[in-house]
N, C-alpha and C positions, 0 to 999 in steps of 0.2 A: 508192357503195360507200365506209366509211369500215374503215380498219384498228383495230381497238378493242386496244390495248398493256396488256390485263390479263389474268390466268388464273382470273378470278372468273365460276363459272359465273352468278350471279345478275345481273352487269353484260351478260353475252351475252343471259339471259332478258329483261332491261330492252328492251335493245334490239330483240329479233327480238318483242315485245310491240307496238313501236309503228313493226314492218313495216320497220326498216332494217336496207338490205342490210352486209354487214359478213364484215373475217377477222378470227380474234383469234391473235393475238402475242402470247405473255408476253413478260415480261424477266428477267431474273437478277440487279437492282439490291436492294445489301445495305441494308434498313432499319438491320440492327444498325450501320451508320457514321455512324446520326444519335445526336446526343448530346443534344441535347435533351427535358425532359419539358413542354413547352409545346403542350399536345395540337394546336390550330391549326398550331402552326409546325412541330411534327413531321409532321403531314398534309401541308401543303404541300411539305415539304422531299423528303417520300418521291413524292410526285407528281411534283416537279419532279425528283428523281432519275429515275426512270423512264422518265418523257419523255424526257431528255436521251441516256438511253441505247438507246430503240427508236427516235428521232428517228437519231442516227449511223447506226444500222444499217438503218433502213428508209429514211428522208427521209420527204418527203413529196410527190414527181415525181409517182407512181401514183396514190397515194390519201391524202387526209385523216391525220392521226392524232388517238388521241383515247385519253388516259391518265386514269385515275382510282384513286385510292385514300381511303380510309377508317379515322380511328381513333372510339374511343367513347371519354368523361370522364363520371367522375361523382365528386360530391365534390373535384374538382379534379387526380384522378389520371388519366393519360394508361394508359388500358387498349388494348394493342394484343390480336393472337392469342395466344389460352394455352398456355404453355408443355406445363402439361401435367393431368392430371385435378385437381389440387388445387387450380393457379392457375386451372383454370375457373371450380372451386366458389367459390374467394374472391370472384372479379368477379359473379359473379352473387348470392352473400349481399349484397355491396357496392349492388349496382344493384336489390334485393329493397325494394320499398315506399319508393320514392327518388328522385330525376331524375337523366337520364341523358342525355346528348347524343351523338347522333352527327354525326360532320366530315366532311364529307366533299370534295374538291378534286378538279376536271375540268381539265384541262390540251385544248385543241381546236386543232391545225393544218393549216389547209388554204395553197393558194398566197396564199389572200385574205383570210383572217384568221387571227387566233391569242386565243383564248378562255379565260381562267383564272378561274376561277370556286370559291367556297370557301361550301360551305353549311353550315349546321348545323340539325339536327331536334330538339328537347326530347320526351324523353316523362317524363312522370309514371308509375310501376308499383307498383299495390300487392303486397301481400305476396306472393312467390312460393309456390305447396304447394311442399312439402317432397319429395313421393314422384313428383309432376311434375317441379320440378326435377331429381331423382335418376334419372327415364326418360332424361329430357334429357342428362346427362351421360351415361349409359351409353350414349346413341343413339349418341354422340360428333359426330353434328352440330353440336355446341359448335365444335370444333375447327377450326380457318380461320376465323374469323368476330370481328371485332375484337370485344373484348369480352366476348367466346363466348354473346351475344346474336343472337339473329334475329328481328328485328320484325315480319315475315310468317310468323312460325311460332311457337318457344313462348314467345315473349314476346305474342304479339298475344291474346289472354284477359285479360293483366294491364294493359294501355293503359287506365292512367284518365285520362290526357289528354294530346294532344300539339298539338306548334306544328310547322310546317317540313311538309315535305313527304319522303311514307313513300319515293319513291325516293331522296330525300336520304339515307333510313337503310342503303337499300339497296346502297348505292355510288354511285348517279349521277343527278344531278338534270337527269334527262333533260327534263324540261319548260323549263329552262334554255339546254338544248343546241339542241332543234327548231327556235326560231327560225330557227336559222345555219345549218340541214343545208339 
Protein backbone atom coordinates (compact mmCIF):
# COMPACT_ATOMS: atom_id res chain seq x y z
CA UNK A 1 0.00 0.00 0.00
CA UNK A 2 1.53 3.28 -1.12
CA UNK A 3 -0.11 6.87 -0.18
CA UNK A 4 -0.34 8.59 -3.73
CA UNK A 5 -0.11 12.81 -2.62
CA UNK A 6 -2.13 13.96 -5.77
CA UNK A 7 -5.89 14.75 -6.44
CA UNK A 8 -5.50 13.76 -10.23
CA UNK A 9 -8.01 11.36 -11.01
CA UNK A 10 -5.86 9.95 -14.00
CA UNK A 11 -2.70 9.35 -11.55
CA UNK A 12 -5.24 6.99 -9.29
CA UNK A 13 -6.50 5.37 -12.88
CA UNK A 14 -2.59 4.94 -13.53
CA UNK A 15 -2.31 3.18 -10.75
CA UNK A 16 -5.32 0.93 -9.89
CA UNK A 17 -4.39 0.05 -13.91
CA UNK A 18 -1.30 -1.91 -12.83
CA UNK A 19 -3.27 -3.48 -9.59
CA UNK A 20 -1.47 -1.12 -6.76
CA UNK A 21 -2.89 -1.08 -3.81
CA UNK A 22 -3.05 2.82 -2.69
CA UNK A 23 -4.92 6.10 -0.62
CA UNK A 24 -4.87 9.34 -2.15
CA UNK A 25 -4.06 12.46 -0.27
CA UNK A 26 -4.13 15.72 -1.88
CA UNK A 27 -2.27 18.72 -0.64
CA UNK A 28 -2.92 22.40 -0.70
CA UNK A 29 0.79 23.41 -1.84
CA UNK A 30 0.36 26.97 -3.90
CA UNK A 31 2.07 26.46 -7.54
CA UNK A 32 1.26 30.28 -7.82
CA UNK A 33 4.77 30.91 -5.14
CA UNK A 34 6.86 29.46 -7.86
CA UNK A 35 8.25 32.23 -9.96
CA UNK A 36 9.75 30.51 -12.39
CA UNK A 37 8.89 29.95 -16.17
CA UNK A 38 11.55 27.18 -16.70
CA UNK A 39 8.95 24.52 -17.58
CA UNK A 40 11.47 21.55 -16.13
CA UNK A 41 12.28 23.53 -13.02
CA UNK A 42 8.86 24.75 -12.50
CA UNK A 43 7.64 20.80 -12.52
CA UNK A 44 10.10 19.87 -10.16
CA UNK A 45 9.80 22.83 -7.89
CA UNK A 46 5.99 22.23 -7.67
CA UNK A 47 6.68 18.30 -7.11
CA UNK A 48 9.04 18.97 -4.57
CA UNK A 49 6.64 21.47 -2.97
CA UNK A 50 4.08 19.01 -2.50
CA UNK A 51 6.07 16.42 -1.23
CA UNK A 52 7.45 18.42 1.27
CA UNK A 53 4.14 19.28 2.43
CA UNK A 54 2.22 15.72 2.47
CA UNK A 55 5.67 14.43 3.65
CA UNK A 56 5.16 16.71 7.26
CA UNK A 57 1.79 15.78 7.43
CA UNK A 58 1.72 12.14 6.66
CA UNK A 59 5.61 10.93 7.05
CA UNK A 60 6.17 8.06 5.74
CA UNK A 61 5.95 5.26 9.22
CA UNK A 62 2.64 3.83 7.54
CA UNK A 63 3.12 3.66 4.13
CA UNK A 64 5.31 4.86 1.19
CA UNK A 65 4.59 8.40 -0.36
CA UNK A 66 4.59 8.94 -3.80
CA UNK A 67 3.95 12.70 -5.21
CA UNK A 68 3.60 13.62 -8.90
CA UNK A 69 3.02 16.45 -10.87
CA UNK A 70 2.94 17.73 -14.35
CA UNK A 71 3.41 20.84 -16.57
CA UNK A 72 3.15 20.99 -20.77
CA UNK A 73 5.80 23.32 -23.08
CA UNK A 74 5.43 24.02 -26.40
CA UNK A 75 7.39 26.57 -28.16
CA UNK A 76 9.29 27.20 -25.23
CA UNK A 77 6.23 28.51 -23.11
CA UNK A 78 5.58 26.92 -19.71
CA UNK A 79 1.77 26.03 -20.17
CA UNK A 80 0.23 24.99 -16.79
CA UNK A 81 -3.87 24.64 -16.04
CA UNK A 82 -6.05 27.30 -17.88
CA UNK A 83 -7.11 29.88 -16.24
CA UNK A 84 -10.07 30.01 -18.04
CA UNK A 85 -12.01 29.34 -21.45
CA UNK A 86 -9.98 31.78 -23.52
CA UNK A 87 -6.45 30.82 -22.02
CA UNK A 88 -7.60 27.06 -22.96
CA UNK A 89 -8.35 28.05 -26.50
CA UNK A 90 -4.87 30.05 -26.82
CA UNK A 91 -2.80 26.72 -25.60
CA UNK A 92 -4.39 24.57 -27.69
CA UNK A 93 -4.28 27.07 -31.12
CA UNK A 94 -0.55 27.22 -29.68
CA UNK A 95 -0.02 23.18 -29.48
CA UNK A 96 -2.38 22.83 -32.98
CA UNK A 97 0.08 21.13 -35.63
CA UNK A 98 3.18 21.64 -33.34
CA UNK A 99 5.43 19.77 -30.54
CA UNK A 100 4.42 19.76 -27.45
CA UNK A 101 6.08 18.27 -24.46
CA UNK A 102 4.81 16.93 -21.44
CA UNK A 103 7.07 17.11 -17.82
CA UNK A 104 6.37 15.31 -15.85
CA UNK A 105 8.30 14.60 -11.88
CA UNK A 106 7.69 11.58 -9.34
CA UNK A 107 9.00 12.30 -6.15
CA UNK A 108 8.80 8.21 -4.30
CA UNK A 109 9.48 7.64 -0.45
CA UNK A 110 9.57 4.79 1.26
CA UNK A 111 11.76 3.85 4.74
CA UNK A 112 14.29 2.36 1.89
CA UNK A 113 14.51 4.61 -0.65
CA UNK A 114 13.67 7.83 -2.00
CA UNK A 115 13.04 8.08 -5.88
CA UNK A 116 12.92 11.46 -7.95
CA UNK A 117 12.46 11.00 -11.35
CA UNK A 118 11.78 13.89 -14.03
CA UNK A 119 10.41 12.64 -17.57
CA UNK A 120 9.32 14.19 -20.57
CA UNK A 121 7.08 12.78 -23.60
CA UNK A 122 7.38 14.67 -27.21
CA UNK A 123 4.43 14.58 -29.26
CA UNK A 124 4.21 15.87 -32.69
CA UNK A 125 0.00 17.01 -33.44
CA UNK A 126 -1.28 17.87 -36.56
CA UNK A 127 -3.89 20.53 -37.18
CA UNK A 128 -6.50 20.51 -34.63
CA UNK A 129 -10.57 20.59 -36.46
CA UNK A 130 -11.82 23.43 -35.47
CA UNK A 131 -15.54 22.22 -34.37
CA UNK A 132 -13.66 19.27 -32.46
CA UNK A 133 -11.67 21.57 -30.78
CA UNK A 134 -14.65 23.79 -29.74
CA UNK A 135 -16.72 20.33 -28.40
CA UNK A 136 -13.66 20.00 -26.38
CA UNK A 137 -13.59 23.27 -24.92
CA UNK A 138 -17.28 23.31 -24.21
CA UNK A 139 -16.87 19.72 -22.73
CA UNK A 140 -14.62 21.78 -20.26
CA UNK A 141 -12.55 18.62 -19.84
CA UNK A 142 -9.92 21.08 -20.80
CA UNK A 143 -9.91 22.45 -17.52
CA UNK A 144 -7.34 20.70 -14.72
CA UNK A 145 -5.22 19.44 -17.28
CA UNK A 146 -1.86 21.18 -17.88
CA UNK A 147 -2.01 22.48 -20.89
CA UNK A 148 -5.70 21.82 -21.21
CA UNK A 149 -4.57 18.91 -23.34
CA UNK A 150 -5.43 15.07 -22.83
CA UNK A 151 -3.31 12.69 -24.76
CA UNK A 152 -5.71 9.76 -23.96
CA UNK A 153 -8.56 11.68 -25.15
CA UNK A 154 -8.93 14.61 -27.67
CA UNK A 155 -5.70 14.97 -28.49
CA UNK A 156 -5.07 11.16 -29.28
CA UNK A 157 -6.65 11.33 -33.25
CA UNK A 158 -4.04 14.12 -33.66
CA UNK A 159 -0.62 12.06 -32.57
CA UNK A 160 1.40 12.05 -35.58
CA UNK A 161 4.24 11.15 -33.57
CA UNK A 162 5.69 10.71 -30.25
CA UNK A 163 8.83 9.96 -28.13
CA UNK A 164 8.53 9.13 -24.14
CA UNK A 165 6.08 7.39 -22.79
CA UNK A 166 2.00 8.03 -22.95
CA UNK A 167 2.04 7.67 -19.01
CA UNK A 168 4.68 10.22 -18.79
CA UNK A 169 1.99 12.33 -20.46
CA UNK A 170 -0.38 11.30 -18.20
CA UNK A 171 1.12 12.31 -14.90
CA UNK A 172 3.23 9.32 -13.99
CA UNK A 173 5.76 7.21 -15.37
CA UNK A 174 4.67 4.47 -13.75
CA UNK A 175 6.91 2.05 -15.65
CA UNK A 176 9.58 3.91 -13.82
CA UNK A 177 8.13 3.57 -10.48
CA UNK A 178 7.34 -0.60 -10.55
CA UNK A 179 10.70 -1.50 -10.28
CA UNK A 180 10.95 -0.02 -6.66
CA UNK A 181 7.24 -0.96 -5.56
Amino acid sequence: MIRLGSKSPTRAKILESFNIDFIQNGGNFDEDSIKTQNPKEFCYLATKGKFEELYKEFGIEDMPLLVADSVVTCEGKLLRKAKDYEDAKSMLELQSGNFTSVISCMIFKSKKLELIDISITTYEFTKFDEKDMQNYLNSGECFGKAGAIMVEGFCKPYIKNVKGLESTAMGLSIEKLLPFL
